[in-house]
C-alpha positions as CSV (number, residue, x, y, z in Angstrom):
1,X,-38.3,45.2,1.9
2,X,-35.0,43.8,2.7
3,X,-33.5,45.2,6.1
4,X,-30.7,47.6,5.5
5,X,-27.2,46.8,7.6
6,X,-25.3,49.2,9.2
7,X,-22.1,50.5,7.2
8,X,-18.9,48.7,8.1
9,X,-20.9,45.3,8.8
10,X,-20.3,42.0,6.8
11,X,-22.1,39.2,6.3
12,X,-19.8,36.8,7.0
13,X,-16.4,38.7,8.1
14,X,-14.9,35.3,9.0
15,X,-14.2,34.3,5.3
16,X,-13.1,37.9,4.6
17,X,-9.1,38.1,3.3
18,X,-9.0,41.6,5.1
19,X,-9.7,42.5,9.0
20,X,-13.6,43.6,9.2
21,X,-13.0,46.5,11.6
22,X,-10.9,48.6,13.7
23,X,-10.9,46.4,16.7
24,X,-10.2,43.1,14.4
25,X,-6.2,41.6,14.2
26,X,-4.3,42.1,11.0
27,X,-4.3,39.1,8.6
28,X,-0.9,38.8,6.9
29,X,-0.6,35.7,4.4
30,X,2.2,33.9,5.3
31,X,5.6,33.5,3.4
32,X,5.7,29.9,1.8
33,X,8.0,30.0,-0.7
34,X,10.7,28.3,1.8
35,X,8.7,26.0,2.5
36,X,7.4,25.2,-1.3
37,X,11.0,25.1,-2.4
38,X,12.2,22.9,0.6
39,X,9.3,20.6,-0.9
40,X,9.7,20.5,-4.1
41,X,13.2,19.8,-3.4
42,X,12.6,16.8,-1.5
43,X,9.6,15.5,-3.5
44,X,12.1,15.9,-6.8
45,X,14.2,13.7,-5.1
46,X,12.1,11.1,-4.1
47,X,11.0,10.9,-7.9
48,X,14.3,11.5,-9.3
49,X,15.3,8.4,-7.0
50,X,12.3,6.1,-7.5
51,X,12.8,6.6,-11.2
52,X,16.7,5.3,-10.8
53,X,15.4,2.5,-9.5
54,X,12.6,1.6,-11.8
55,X,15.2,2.2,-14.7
56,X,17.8,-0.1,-12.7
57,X,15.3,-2.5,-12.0
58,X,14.0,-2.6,-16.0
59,X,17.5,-3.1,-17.0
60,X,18.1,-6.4,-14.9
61,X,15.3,-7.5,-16.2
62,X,15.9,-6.7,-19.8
63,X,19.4,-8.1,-19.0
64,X,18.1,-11.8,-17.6
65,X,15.7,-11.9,-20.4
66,X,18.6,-11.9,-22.9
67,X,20.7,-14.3,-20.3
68,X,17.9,-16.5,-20.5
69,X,17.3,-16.2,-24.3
70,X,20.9,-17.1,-24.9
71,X,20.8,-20.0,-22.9
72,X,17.7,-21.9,-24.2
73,X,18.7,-21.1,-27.6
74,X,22.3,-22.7,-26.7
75,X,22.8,-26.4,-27.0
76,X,22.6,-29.2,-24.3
77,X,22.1,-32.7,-24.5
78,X,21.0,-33.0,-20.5
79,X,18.0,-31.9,-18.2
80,X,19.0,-29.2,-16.1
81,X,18.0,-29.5,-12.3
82,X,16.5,-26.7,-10.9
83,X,19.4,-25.3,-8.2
84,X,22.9,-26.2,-10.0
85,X,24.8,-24.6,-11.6
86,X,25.6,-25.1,-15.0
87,X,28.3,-22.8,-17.2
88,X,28.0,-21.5,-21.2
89,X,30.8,-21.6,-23.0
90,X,31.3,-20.7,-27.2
91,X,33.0,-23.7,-29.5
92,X,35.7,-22.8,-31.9
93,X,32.5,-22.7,-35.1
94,X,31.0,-19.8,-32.1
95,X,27.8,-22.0,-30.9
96,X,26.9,-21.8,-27.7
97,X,26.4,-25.0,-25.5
98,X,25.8,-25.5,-21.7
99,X,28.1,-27.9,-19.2
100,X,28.1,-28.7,-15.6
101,X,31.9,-28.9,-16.2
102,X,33.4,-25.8,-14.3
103,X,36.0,-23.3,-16.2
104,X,38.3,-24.3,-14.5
105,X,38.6,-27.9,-15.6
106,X,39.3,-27.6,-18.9
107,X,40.0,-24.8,-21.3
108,X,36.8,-23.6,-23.3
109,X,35.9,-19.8,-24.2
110,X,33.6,-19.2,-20.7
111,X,30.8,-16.8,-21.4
112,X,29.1,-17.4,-17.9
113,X,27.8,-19.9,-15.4
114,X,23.9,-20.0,-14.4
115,X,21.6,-21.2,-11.5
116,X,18.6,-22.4,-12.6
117,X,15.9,-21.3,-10.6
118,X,11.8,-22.7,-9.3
119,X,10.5,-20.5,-11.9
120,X,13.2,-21.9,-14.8
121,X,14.4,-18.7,-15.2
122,X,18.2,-18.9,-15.2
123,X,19.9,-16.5,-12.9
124,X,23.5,-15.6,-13.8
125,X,26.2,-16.4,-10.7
126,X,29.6,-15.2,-10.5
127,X,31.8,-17.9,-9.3
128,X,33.7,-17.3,-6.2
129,X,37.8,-17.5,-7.2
């Protein structure tokens, strides 16, 4: 035969969501809706901000992928050295060719000028006026 308890004993009054007894202190759950908003808040913008600069960081990419396409699909009758700069500019029948003659030596429709780098990846410069 089991053995019978007392009334108003639990088995395990430490895991109970309610005080056991008279004697025992008043559990109140606490207020965390503050503190969930005021998280949320800051963990939305840490997403909201990473995402800005993945998207950022996907577009320079997608942007020096077409730099790059432009460029080996334009003409030049030289090897490029890896760490000079080179400029694009458009002939008058719109191809594209590639010159180390600066813009400013002469007057050709300048599309840009281009660094190319250990990885032959060109990497579009802005010239310093």
């Amino acid at each position: 035969m089991a053995k019978k308890k007392p009334d108003q004993v639990a088995d395990n009054p430490n895991i109970l969501p309610y005080a056991s007894n008279v004697g025992a202190p008043v559990i109140k759950p606490t207020d965390l809706t503050s503190f969930k908003q005021e998280k949320i808040l800051k963990t939305n913008n840490y997403f909201k901000s990473k995402y800005e600069e993945i998207k950022k960081e996907y577009q320079d990419l997608i942007d020096s992928y077409e730099w790059n396409k432009l460029i080996y699909n334009s003409s030049f009758s030289f090897k490029p050295e890896k760490g000079e700069i080179y400029h694009l500019y458009q002939r008058k029948d719109e191809k594209l060719f590639l010159s180390i003659i600066s813009p400013d030596e002469w007057n050709m429709v300048y599309i840009g000028s281009f660094r190319l780098d250990s990885n032959d990846k060109w990497e579009k410069i802005d010239l310093e006026s």
